[in-house]
N, C-alpha and C positions, 0 to 999 in steps of 0.2 A: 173531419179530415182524415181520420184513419182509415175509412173504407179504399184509399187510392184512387177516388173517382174524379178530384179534381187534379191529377194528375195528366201534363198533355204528354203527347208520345212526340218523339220527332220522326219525320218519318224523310230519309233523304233521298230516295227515291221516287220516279213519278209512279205512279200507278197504273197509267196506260201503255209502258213500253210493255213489248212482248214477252221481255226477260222478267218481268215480275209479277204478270197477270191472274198470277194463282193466288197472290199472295193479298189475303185481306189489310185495306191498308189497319186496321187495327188486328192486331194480331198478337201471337207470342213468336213468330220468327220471324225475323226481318234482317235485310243486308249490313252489316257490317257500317256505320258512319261513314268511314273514312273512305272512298269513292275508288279508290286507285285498290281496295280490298275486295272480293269479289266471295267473300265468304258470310253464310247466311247462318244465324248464330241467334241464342237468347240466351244470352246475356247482357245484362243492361246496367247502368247507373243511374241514379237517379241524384237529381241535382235540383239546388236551387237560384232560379237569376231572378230579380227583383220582386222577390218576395214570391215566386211561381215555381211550384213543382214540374220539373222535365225529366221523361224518361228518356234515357240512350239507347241505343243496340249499339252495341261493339263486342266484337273479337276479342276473346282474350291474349290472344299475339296482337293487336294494335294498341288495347291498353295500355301492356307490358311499354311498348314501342314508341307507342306516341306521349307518354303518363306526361312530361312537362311542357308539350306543344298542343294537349286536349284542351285545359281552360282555353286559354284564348281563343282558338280555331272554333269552339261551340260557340263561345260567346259572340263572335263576329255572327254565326251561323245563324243565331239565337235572334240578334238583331235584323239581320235582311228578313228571316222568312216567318217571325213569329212576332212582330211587334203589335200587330192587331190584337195579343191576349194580354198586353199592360200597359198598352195605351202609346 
């Protein structure tokens, strides 16, 4: 597990709008988490929710910003669009 390969990325944008077409959805830049942020950024955190490694992208001005309303809001995030990788 050190290689980072069981690692999933979140990816919170769709991949087909126009605004993001260039952008491999695996990649090293991607949008910003927080949706209302329009800034494309690598920087990530990486986290664990039931036992599964998730990469983030965010902004260093949303981390700062958002630091005590991120758990929750991913974990909500984590559940709607990721629950197919823990059953």
């Amino acid at each position: 597990m050190d290689d980072n390969t069981d690692i999933i990325s979140i990816n919170t944008y769709d991949e087909t709008l126009s605004e993001y077409t260039s952008f491999p959805y695996i990649g090293w830049f991607k949008p910003c988490y927080y949706i209302n942020c329009n800034d494309i950024t690598s920087n990530y955190l990486i986290f664990y929710y039931r036992k599964i490694r998730f990469k983030l992208y965010i902004c260093k001005r949303c981390k700062k910003k958002y630091k005590n309303h991120l758990n929750q809001s991913l974990y909500n995030y984590v559940e709607d669009y990721y629950k197919k990788y823990y059953g």
